[in-house]
C-alpha positions as CSV (number, residue, x, y, z in Angstrom):
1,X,-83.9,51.3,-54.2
2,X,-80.8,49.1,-53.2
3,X,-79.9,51.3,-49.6
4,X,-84.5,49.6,-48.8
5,X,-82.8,46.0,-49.4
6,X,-79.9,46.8,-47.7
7,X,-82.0,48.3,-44.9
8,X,-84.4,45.1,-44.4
9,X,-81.3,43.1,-45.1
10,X,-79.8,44.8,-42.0
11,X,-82.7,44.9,-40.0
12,X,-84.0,41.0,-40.7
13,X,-80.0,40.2,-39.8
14,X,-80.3,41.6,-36.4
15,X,-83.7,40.4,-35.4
16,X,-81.5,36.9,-36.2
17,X,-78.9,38.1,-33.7
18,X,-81.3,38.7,-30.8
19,X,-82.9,35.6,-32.0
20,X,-80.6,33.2,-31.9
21,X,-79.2,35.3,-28.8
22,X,-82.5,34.5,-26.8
23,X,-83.0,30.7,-28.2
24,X,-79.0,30.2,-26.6
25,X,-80.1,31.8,-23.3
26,X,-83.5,29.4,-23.3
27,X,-81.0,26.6,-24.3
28,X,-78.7,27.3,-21.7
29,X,-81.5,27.7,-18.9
30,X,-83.0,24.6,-19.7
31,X,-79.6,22.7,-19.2
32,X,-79.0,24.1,-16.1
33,X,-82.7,23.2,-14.7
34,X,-82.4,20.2,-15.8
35,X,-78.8,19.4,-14.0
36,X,-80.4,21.1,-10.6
37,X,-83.2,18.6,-11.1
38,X,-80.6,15.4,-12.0
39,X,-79.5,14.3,-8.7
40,X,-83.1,14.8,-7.2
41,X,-84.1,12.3,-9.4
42,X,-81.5,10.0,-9.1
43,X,-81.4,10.0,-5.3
44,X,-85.4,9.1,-5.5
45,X,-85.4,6.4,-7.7
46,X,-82.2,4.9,-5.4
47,X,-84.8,5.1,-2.5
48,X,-88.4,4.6,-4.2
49,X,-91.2,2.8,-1.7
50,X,-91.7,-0.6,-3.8
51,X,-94.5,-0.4,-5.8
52,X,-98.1,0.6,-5.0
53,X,-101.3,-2.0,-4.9
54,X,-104.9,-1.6,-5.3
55,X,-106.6,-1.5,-2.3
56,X,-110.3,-1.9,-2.0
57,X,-112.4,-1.8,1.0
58,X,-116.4,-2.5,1.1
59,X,-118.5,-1.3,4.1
60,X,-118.7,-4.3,6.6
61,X,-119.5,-3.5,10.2
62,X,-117.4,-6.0,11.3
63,X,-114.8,-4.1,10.2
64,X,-114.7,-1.2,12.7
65,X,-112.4,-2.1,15.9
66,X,-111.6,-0.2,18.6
67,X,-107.5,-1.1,18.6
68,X,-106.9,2.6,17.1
69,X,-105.5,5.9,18.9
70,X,-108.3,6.5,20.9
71,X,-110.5,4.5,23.3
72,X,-113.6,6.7,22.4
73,X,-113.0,5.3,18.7
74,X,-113.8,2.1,16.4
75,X,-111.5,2.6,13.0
76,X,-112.1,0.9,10.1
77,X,-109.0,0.3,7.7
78,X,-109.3,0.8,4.3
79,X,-106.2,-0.9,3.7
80,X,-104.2,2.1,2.3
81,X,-101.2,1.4,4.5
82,X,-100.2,-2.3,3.1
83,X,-101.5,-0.8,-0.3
84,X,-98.9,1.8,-0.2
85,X,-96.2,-0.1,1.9
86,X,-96.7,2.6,5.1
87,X,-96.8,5.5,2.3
88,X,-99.9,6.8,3.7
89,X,-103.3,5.5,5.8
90,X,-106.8,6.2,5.4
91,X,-109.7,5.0,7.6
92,X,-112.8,5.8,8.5
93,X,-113.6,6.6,12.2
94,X,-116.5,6.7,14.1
95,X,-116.5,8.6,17.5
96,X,-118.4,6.8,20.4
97,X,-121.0,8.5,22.0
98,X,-122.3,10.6,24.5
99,X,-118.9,12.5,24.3
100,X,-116.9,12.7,27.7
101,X,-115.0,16.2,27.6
102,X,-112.6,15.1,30.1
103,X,-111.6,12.1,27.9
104,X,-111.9,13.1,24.3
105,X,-111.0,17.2,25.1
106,X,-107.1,16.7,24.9
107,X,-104.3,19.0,23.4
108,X,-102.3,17.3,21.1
109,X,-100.4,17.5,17.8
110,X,-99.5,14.4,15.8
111,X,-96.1,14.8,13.7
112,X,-97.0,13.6,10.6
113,X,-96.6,15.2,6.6
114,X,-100.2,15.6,5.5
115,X,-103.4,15.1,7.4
116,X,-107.2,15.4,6.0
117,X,-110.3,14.8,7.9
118,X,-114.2,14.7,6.4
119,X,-117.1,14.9,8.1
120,X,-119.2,11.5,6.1
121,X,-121.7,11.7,8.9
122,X,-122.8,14.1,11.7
123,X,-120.7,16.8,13.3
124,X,-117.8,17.1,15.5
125,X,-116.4,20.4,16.8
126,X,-112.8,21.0,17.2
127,X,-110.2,23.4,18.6
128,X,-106.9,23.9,16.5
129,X,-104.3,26.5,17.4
130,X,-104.3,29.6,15.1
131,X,-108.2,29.0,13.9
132,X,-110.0,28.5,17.1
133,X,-113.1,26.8,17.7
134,X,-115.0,24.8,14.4
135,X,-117.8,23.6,14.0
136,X,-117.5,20.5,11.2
137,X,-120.5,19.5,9.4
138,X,-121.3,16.3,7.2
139,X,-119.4,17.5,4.0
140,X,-117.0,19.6,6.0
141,X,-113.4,18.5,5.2
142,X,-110.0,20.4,6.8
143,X,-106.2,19.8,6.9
144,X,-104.3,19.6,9.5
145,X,-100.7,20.9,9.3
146,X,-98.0,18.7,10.4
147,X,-97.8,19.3,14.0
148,X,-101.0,21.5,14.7
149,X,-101.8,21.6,17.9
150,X,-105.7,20.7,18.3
151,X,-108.4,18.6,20.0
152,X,-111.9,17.5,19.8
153,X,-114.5,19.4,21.9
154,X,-117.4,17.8,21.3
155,X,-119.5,15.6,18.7
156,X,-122.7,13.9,17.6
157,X,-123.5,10.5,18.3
158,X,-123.6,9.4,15.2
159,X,-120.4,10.8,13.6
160,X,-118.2,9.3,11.6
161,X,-114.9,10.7,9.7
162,X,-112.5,10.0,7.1
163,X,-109.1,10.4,7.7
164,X,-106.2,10.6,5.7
165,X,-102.5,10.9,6.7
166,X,-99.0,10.6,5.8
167,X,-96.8,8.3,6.9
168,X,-99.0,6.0,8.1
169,X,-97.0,5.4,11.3
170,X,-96.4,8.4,13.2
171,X,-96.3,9.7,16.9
172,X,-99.2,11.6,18.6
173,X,-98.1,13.8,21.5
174,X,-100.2,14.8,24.1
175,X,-99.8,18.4,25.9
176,X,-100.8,19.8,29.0
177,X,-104.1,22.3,27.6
């Protein structure tokens, strides 16, 4: 009957061994995550944006100007960019109609981080390079990866779009189609 004590005794003091033995290597993991993380978060908060403000933005039709990218366009801010101190920009754009192919049907790319478009009313068909020819629906949203070559082929009368993009300054480069 002693050499079953023993035995468990044995047995219960390894499963401490490999125990402890894991719990160090979790230990030891963490430490070093967390020191590969450190400076990261140092650097950012040396250069945070200063801080965020609500922005809020009701319809008003005198709101929509056409001082934006394109002539063919009236944008209407939605004051994301002062919110966010140039973080991002969000607006909603309505496309004037009939569309003129030889004015709107331009390849370009914008260099930017992050862009999203929605369809809030009508449709608008686009090219973009790799996917080809789309047809965009009211409800249809899509991103756009930085630098995406793409244009607009044709759209509704009544279409209008939000976009959203990051930085909100950022260059748009035309190309020869």
């Amino acid at each position: 009957m002693a050499k079953k004590v023993k035995s468990r005794s044995a047995v219960q003091t390894a499963v401490k061994k490999r125990s402890g033995a894991k719990s160090a290597a979790r230990s030891a993991a963490r430490k070093a995550a967390k020191a590969r993380t450190a400076p990261a978060t140092s650097s950012a908060k040396k250069s945070a944006r200063p801080r965020q403000r609500i922005a809020i933005s009701h319809h008003r039709e005198e709101d929509f100007k056409a001082d934006g990218l394109r002539a063919y366009a009236k944008y209407r801010d939605l004051g994301i960019a002062a919110a966010t101190h140039g973080l991002a920009q969000a607006h909603v754009i309505r496309l004037q109609g009939p569309c003129d192919p030889a004015e709107v049907s331009k390849l370009h790319y914008h260099d930017v981080e992050f862009q999203m478009v929605y369809v809030l009313k009508g449709w608008v068909k686009t090219y973009m390079d790799g996917q080809g020819e789309t047809m965009m629906r009211e409800g249809s949203a899509w991103t756009q990866p930085p630098k995406i070559k793409h244009m607009i082929l044709d759209y509704s009368d009544d279409v209008e779009l939000l976009e959203v993009i990051l930085p909100a300054e950022f260059r748009t480069v035309e190309l020869k189609a």
